[in-house]
N, C-alpha and C positions, 0 to 999 in steps of 0.2 A: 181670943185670937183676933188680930187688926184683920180688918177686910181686905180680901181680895180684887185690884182694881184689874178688872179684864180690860183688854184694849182690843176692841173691834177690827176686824181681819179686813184690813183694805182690800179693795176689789180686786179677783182676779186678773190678771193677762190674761188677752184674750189666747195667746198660743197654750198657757195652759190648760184654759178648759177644752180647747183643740183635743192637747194631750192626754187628758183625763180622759176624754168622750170616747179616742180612737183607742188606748188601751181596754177601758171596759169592754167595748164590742173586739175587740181581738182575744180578749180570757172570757167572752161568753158565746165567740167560736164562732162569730159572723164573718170574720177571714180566718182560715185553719192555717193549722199549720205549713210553711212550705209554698201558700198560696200567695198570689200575688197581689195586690193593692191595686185601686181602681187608679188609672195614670191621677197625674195631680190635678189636672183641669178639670176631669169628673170628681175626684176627692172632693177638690176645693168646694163645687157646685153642690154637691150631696149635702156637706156639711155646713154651706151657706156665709163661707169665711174666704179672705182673699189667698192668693199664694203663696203669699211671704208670710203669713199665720200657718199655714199649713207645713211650710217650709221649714219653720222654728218646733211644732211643734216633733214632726217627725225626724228630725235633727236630736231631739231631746229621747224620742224611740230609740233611734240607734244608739245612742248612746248607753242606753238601759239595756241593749241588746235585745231587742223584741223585733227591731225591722234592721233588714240590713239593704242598703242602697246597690245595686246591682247597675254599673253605670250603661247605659244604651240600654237597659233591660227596664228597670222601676225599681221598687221596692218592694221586698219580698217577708215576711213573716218567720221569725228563723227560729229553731228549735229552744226550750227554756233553758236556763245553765243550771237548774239540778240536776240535769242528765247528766252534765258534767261530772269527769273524776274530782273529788275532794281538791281544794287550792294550793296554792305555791308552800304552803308549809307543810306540804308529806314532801317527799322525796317522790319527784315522778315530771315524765316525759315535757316539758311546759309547750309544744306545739301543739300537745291535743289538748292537754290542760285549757291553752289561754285561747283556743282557734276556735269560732264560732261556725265554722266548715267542718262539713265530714271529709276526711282526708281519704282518699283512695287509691294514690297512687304515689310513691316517692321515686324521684332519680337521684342517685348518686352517682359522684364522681368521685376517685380518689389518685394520689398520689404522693411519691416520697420524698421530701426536700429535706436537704443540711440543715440542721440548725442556725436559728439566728439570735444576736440580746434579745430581742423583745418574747421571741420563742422560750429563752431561757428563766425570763421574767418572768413570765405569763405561768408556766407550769414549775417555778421555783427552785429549780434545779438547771444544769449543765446536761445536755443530752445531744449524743453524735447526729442522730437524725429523727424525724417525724415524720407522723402518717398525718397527710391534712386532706379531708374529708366535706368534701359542697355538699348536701341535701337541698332539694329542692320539691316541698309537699305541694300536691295537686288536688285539686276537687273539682270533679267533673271537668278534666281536662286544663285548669286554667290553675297558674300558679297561685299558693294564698300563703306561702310561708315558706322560708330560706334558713336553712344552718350552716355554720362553718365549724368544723372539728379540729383539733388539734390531738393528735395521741402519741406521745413517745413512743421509741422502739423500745423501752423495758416493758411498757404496758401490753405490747403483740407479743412478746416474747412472755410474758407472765401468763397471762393467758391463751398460750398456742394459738394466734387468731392466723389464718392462712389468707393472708391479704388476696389471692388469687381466686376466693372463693368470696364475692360480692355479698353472696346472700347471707353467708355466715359473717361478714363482717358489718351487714346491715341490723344483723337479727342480735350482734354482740352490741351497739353502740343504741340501738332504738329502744333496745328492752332487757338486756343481760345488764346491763353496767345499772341502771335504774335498781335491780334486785339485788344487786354487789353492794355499790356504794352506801356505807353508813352515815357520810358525812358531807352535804352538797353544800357550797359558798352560794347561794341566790343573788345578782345584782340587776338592781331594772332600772333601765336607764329611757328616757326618749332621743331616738335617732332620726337622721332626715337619709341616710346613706343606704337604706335598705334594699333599694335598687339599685343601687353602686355596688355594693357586695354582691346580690345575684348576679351580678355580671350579664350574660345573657338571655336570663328569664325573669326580667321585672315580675316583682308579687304585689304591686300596687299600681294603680294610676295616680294613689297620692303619695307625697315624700315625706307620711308620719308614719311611724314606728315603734312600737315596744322594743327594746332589746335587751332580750335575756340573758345573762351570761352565769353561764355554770361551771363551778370548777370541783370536779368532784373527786371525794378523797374514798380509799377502800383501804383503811386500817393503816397508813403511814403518813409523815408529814407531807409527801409530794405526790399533788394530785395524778389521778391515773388516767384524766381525761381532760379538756376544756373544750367549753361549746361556747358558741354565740347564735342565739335566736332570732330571729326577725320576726315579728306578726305585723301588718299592718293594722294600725289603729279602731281602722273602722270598722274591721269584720274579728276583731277580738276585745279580750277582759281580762284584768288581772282581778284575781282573787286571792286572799288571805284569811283564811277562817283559824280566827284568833281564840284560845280558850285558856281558863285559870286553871 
């Protein structure tokens, strides 16, 4: 067997050894969970590194989803994602799925508009009129994720949904149609429009975006539903747990 020429591991970044130091002490629980991070100017001082090293390296946290940036607030220690539901290839809800927030409070708005092409596009079929449906998920008061729904009138009428009854049409579109549908189209796209679509409850102070779009089918060729998600980037994750 020829020998093995190892090539010597050039020297660390300094933001990554930043990164390394400040995850170990966050998974051997010297900031708990939920807690908050000392501001950056004591970070920095603690850890004996300038701001713009601290600045990268916790940049590279959030992005692993460990620290979430809480703007006017600091940065904050966030829950791990194996709590999380199983990833984007079960069939299921993607705002709790891909949201790094506990959601506690949704508003919805709905209403019935004519059909339009892009309507008829969208859901595959010719249809007199639509239920189009705003969500807008809260945590702790403050928006962190926005849906837009589209639902033909066959699909209220298929399943008797009493559009006058919010709660049963909240409780049909969040968590009935998820245990219906055998067959969801997943498309993930990056958006800057995310606060253009909530219209009057921006979910971010920045203008990046996951957007989810679902088109879900329940045993025929013309979907019975279509979503579009929003999560803002920074306080979410997309997962795909791939197997043979």
């Amino acid at each position: 067997m020829d020998k093995l020429n190892v090539i010597p591991k050039e020297k660390e970044f300094k933001f990554l050894t930043v990164y390394n130091q400040l995850f170990k002490m966050i998974n051997e629980g010297n900031f708990p969970e939920g807690s908050r991070l000392p501001s950056e100017p004591d970070l920095s001082k603690l850890l004996g590194v300038s701001r713009t090293t601290l600045r990268q390296a916790l940049s590279l946290l959030q992005d692993d989803g460990v620290v979430k940036n809480i703007r006017g607030k600091g940065n904050y220690i966030i829950k791990s994602h194996s709590e999380k539901p199983i990833g984007l290839e079960a069939i299921g809800h993607p705002v709790y799925k891909c949201s790094s927030d506990t959601i506690d409070e949704i508003k919805m708005e709905l209403r019935i508009e004519p059909s339009s092409d892009y309507i008829n596009q969208t859901l595959g079929r010719k249809t007199p009129v639509v239920v189009v449906i705003d969500r807008w998920y809260k945590s702790q008061g403050n928006p962190v994720a926005y849906s837009f729904t589209l639902i033909p009138i066959e699909t209220i009428s298929k399943f008797n949904i009493d559009l006058n009854n919010h709660d049963r049409v909240l409780e049909f579109i969040e968590k009935e149609l998820y245990d219906l549908c055998s067959n969801v189209l997943v498309e993930i796209k990056y958006s800057t429009s995310g606060n253009v679509s909530a219209k009057f409850s921006p979910i971010s102070s920045e203008n990046q975006f996951y957007l989810v779009q679902e088109t879900m089918y329940e045993g025929s060729d013309f979907p019975v539903v279509s979503n579009k998600h929003y999560l803002p980037i920074k306080s979410s994750f997309i997962e795909v747990h791939q197997k043979k």
